[in-house]
MIMI-7767 format. One line per field, with one value per atom (N, C-alpha, C): residue number from 1; residue in one letter; atom name; x, y, z. Coordinates in nm, 4 decimals. Example, Ala and Ser with C-alpha at 12.3 -4.5 7.8 and 13.67 -1.06 7.14 Angstrom:
2
resi	1  1  1  2  2  2
resn	A  A  A  S  S  S
name	N  CA  C  N  CA  C
px	1.3190  1.2300  1.3200  1.2850  1.3670  1.2900
py	-0.5690  -0.4500  -0.3300  -0.2250  -0.1060  0.0030
pz	0.7800  0.7800  0.7800  0.7080  0.7140  0.7870
***
This chain:
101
resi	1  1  1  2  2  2  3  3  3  4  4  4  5  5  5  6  6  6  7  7  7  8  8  8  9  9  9  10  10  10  11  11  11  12  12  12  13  13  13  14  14  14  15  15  15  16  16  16  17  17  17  18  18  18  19  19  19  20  20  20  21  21  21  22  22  22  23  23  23  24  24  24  25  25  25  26  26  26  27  27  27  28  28  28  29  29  29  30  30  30  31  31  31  32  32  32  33  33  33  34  34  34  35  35  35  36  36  36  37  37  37  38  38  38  39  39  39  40  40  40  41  41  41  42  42  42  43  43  43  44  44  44  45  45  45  46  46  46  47  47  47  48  48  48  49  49  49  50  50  50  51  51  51  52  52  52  53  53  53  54  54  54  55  55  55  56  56  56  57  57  57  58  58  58  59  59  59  60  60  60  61  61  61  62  62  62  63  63  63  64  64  64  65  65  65  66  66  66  67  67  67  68  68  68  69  69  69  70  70  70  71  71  71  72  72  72  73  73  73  74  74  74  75  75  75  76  76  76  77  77  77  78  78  78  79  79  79  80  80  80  81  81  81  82  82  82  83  83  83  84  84  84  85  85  85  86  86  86  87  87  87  88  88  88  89  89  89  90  90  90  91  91  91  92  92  92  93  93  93  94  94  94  95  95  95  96  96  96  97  97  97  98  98  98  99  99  99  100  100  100  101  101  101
resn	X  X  X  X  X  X  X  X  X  X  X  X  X  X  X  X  X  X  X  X  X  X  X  X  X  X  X  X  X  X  X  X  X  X  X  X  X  X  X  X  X  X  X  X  X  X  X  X  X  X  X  X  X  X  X  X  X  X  X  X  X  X  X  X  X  X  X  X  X  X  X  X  X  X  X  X  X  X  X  X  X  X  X  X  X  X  X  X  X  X  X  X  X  X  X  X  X  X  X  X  X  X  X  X  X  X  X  X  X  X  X  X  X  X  X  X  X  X  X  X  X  X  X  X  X  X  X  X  X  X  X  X  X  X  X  X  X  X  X  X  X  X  X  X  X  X  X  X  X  X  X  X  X  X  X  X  X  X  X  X  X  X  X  X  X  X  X  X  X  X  X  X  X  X  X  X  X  X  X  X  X  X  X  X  X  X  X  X  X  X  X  X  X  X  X  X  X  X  X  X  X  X  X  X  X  X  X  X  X  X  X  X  X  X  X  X  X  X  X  X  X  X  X  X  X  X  X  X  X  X  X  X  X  X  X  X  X  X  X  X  X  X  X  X  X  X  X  X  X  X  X  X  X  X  X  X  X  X  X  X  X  X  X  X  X  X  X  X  X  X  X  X  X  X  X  X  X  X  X  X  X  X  X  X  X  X  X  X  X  X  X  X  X  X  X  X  X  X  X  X  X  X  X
name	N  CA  C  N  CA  C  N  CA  C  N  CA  C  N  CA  C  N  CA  C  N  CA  C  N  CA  C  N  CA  C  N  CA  C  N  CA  C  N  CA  C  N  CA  C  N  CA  C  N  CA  C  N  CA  C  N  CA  C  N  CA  C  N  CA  C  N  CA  C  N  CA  C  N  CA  C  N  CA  C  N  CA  C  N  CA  C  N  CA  C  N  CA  C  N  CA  C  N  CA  C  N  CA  C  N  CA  C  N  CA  C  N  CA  C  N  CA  C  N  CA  C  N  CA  C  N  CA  C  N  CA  C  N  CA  C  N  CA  C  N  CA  C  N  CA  C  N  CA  C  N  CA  C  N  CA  C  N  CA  C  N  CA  C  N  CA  C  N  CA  C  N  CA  C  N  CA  C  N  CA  C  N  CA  C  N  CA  C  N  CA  C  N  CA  C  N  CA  C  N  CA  C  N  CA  C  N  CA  C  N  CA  C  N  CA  C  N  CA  C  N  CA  C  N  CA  C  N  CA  C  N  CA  C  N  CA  C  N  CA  C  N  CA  C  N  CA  C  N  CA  C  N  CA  C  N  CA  C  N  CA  C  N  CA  C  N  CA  C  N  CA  C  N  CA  C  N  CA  C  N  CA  C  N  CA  C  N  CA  C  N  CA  C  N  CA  C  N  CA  C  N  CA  C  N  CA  C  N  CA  C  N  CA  C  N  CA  C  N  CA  C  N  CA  C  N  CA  C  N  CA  C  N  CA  C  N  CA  C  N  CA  C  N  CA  C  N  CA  C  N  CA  C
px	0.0838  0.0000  0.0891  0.0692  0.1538  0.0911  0.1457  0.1412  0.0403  -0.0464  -0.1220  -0.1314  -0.0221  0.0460  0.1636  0.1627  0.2612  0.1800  0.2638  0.2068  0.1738  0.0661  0.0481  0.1658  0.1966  0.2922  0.2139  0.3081  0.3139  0.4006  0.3139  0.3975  0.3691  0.4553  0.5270  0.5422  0.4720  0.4955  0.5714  0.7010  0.7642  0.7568  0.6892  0.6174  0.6789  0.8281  0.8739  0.9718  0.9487  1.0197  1.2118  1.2577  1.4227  1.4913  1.5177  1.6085  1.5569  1.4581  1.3526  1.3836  1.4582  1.4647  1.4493  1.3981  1.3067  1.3997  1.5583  1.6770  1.7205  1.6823  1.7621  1.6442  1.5198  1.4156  1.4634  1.5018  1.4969  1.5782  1.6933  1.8060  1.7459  1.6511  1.6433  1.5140  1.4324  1.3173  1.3265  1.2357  1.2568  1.2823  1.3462  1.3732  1.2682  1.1562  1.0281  0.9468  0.9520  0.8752  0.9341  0.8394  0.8398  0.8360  0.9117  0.9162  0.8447  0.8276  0.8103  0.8439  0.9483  0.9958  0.9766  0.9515  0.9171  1.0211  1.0042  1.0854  0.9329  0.9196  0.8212  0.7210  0.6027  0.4821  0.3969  0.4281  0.3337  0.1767  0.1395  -0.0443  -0.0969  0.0182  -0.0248  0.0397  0.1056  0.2067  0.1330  0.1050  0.0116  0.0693  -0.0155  -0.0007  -0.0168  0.0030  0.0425  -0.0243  -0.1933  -0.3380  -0.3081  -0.2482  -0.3082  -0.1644  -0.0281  0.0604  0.0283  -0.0383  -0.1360  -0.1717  -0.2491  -0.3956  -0.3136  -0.1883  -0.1283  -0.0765  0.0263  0.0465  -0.0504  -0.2008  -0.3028  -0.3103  -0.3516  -0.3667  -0.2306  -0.1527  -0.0338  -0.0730  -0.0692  -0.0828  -0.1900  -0.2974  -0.4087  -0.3785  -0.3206  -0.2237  -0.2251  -0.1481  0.0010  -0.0926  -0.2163  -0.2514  -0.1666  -0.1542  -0.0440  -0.0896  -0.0891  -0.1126  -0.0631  -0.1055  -0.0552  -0.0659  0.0445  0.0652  0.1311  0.0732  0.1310  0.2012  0.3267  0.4176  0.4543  0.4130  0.4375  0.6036  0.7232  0.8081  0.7983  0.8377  0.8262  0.9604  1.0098  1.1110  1.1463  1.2182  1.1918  1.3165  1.2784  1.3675  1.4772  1.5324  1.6375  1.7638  1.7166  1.7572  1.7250  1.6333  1.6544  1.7714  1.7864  1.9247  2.0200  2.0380  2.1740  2.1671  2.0773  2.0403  2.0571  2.0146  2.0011  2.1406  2.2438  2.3587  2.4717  2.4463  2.5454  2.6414  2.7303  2.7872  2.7598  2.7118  2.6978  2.5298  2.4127  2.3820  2.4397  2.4761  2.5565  2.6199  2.7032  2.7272  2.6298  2.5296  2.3572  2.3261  2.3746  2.3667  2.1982  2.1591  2.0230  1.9987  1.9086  1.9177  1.9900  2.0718  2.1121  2.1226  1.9868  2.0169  1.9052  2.0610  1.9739  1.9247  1.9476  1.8697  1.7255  1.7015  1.5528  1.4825  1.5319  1.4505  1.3732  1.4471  1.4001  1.2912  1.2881  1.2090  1.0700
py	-0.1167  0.0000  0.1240  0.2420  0.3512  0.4830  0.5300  0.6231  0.6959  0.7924  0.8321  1.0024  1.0694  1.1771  1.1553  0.9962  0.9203  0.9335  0.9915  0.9626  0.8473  0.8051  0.7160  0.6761  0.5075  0.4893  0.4412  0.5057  0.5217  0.4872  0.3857  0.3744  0.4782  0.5029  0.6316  0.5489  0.5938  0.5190  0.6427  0.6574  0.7303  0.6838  0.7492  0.7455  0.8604  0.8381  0.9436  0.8442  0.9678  0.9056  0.9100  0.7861  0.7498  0.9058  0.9199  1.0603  1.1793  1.1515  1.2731  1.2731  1.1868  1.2006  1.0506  1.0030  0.9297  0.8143  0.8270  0.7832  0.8871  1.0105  1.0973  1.1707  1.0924  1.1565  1.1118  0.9584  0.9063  0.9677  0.9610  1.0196  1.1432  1.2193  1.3575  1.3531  1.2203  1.1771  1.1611  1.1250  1.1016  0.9788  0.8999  0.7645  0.6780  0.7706  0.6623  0.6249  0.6714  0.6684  0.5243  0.4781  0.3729  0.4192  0.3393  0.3535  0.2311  0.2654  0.1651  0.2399  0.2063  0.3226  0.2177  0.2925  0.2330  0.3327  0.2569  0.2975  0.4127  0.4327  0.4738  0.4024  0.4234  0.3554  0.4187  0.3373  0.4575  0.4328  0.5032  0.4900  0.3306  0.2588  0.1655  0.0757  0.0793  -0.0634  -0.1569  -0.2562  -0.4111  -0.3942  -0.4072  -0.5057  -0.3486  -0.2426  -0.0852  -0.0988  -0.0957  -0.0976  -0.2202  -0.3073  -0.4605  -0.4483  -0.3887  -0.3001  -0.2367  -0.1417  -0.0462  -0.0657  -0.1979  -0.2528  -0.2989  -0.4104  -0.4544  -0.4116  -0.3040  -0.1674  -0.1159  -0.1291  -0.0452  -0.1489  -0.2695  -0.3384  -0.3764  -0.3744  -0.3908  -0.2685  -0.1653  -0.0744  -0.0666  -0.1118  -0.1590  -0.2634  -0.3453  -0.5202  -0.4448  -0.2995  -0.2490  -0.1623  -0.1463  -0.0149  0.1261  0.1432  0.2290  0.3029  0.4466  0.5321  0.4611  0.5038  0.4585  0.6026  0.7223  0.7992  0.7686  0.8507  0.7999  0.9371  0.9277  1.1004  1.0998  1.1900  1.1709  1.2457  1.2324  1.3582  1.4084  1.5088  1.5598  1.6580  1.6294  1.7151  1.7356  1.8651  1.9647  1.8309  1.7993  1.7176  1.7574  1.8740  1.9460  1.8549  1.8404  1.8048  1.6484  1.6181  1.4995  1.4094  1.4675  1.4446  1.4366  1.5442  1.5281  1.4378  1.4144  1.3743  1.1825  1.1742  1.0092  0.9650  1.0566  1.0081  1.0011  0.9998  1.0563  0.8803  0.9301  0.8148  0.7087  0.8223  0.7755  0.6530  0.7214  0.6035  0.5003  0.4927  0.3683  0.3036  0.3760  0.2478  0.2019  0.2262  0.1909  0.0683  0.0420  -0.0263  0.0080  0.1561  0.2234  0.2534  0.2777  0.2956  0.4287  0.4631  0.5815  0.6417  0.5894  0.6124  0.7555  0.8505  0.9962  1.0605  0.9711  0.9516  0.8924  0.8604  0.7876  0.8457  0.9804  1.0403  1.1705  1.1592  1.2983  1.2359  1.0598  0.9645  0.9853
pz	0.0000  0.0000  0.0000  -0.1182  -0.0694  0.0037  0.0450  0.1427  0.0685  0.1461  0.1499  0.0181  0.0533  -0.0538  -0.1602  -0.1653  -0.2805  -0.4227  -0.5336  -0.6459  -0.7152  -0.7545  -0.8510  -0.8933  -0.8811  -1.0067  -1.1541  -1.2292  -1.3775  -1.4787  -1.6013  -1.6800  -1.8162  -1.8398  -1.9573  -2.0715  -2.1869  -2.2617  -2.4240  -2.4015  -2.5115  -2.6342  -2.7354  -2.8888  -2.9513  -3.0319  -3.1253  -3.2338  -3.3458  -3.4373  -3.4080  -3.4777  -3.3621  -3.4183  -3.2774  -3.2730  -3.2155  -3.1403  -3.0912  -2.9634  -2.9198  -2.7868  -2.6489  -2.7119  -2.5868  -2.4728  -2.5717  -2.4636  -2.3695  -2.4143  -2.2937  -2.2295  -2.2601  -2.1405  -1.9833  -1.9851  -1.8549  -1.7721  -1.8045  -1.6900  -1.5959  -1.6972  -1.6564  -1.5529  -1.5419  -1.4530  -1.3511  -1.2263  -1.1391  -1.1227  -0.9959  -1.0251  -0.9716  -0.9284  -0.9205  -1.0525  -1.1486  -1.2882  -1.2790  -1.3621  -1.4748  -1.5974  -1.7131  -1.8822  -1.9000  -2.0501  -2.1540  -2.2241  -2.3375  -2.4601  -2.5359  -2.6519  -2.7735  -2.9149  -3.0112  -3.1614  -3.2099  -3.3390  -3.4014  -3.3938  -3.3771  -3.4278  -3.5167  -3.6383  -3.7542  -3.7568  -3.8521  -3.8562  -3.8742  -3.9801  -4.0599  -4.0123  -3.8741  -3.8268  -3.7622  -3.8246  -3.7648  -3.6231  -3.5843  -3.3785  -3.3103  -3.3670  -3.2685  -3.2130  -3.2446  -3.1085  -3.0319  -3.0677  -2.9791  -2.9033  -2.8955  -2.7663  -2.7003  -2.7764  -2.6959  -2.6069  -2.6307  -2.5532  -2.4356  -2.4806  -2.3362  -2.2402  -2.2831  -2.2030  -2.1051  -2.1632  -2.0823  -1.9734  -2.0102  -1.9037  -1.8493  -1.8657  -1.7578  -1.6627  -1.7097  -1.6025  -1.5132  -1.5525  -1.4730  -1.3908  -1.4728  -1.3157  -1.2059  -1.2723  -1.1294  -1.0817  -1.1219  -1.0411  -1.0121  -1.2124  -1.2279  -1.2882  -1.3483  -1.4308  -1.5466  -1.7026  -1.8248  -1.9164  -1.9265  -2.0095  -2.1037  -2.2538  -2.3952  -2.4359  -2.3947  -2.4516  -2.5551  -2.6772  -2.8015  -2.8452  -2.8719  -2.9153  -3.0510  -3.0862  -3.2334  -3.1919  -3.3450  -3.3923  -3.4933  -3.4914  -3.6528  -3.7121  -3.8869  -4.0049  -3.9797  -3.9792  -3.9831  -3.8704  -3.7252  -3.6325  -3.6268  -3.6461  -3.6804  -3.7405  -3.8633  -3.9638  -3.8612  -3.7657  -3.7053  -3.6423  -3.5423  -3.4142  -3.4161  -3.5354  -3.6140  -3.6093  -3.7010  -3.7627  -3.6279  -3.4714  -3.4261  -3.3591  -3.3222  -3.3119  -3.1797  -3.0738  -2.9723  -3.0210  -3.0963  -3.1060  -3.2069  -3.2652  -3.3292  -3.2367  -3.1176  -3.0148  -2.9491  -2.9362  -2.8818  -2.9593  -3.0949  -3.1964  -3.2475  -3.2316  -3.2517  -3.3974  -3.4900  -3.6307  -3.6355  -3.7430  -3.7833  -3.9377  -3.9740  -4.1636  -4.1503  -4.1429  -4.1679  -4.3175  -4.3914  -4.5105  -4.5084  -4.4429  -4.4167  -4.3553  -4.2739  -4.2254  -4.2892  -4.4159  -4.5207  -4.6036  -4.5914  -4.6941  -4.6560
***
C-alpha cells in the first residue's frame, strides 16, 4: 500500500520518431517513474493498437497510471540527431537519409 500523498505509479509510454529524444528523457526523470519506450509507431504498423492494448492493461495489473508522450522534432535536427555516433554504439538505427524519406 503507498502512502497516502505518494504519487500514482506510472507507466510512460515514449512514442517518437528514432532521434527525438526518448533515450535521454529518462536520466532527466525522477527515479520513481516507470518507462516503456518504444521505436516509431506509424499509422499503418500491424499489432500498434493490440501493444497499446497490453500496455493499458499492464498498467491496470500495477494499479499504475498509463501515459502515452508523443516527441516531435523539426527534419532538420533529426538528420543530425540520427547520424550521431553515440547512437551507433547503442547499436540504434542511424540512416539519416531515411529520415528525409
Amino acid at each position: 500500500m503507498r502512502p497516502v500523498n505518494a504519487p500514482a505509479p506510472t507507466i510512460y509510454l515514449l512514442v517518437g520518431y528514432p532521434g527525438t529524444g526518448k533515450y535521454t528523457v529518462a536520466p532527466l526523470s525522477p527515479p520513481g517513474w516507470s518507462f516503456v519506450f518504444t521505436n516509431w509507431i506509424g499509422e499503418n504498423e500491424s499489432g500498434a493498437r493490440d501493444y497499446l492494448e497490453r500496455l493499458r492493461a499492464i498498467a491496470g495489473a500495477r494499479a499504475s497510471e498509463f501515459v502515452i508522450v508523443r516527441l516531435v522534432c523539426e527534419t532538420a535536427e533529426l538528420t543530425t540527431r540520427v547520424a550521431t555516433p553515440q547512437r551507433r554504439e547503442r547499436m540504434k538505427w542511424t540512416d539519416a537519409a531515411a529520415v528525409l524519406r
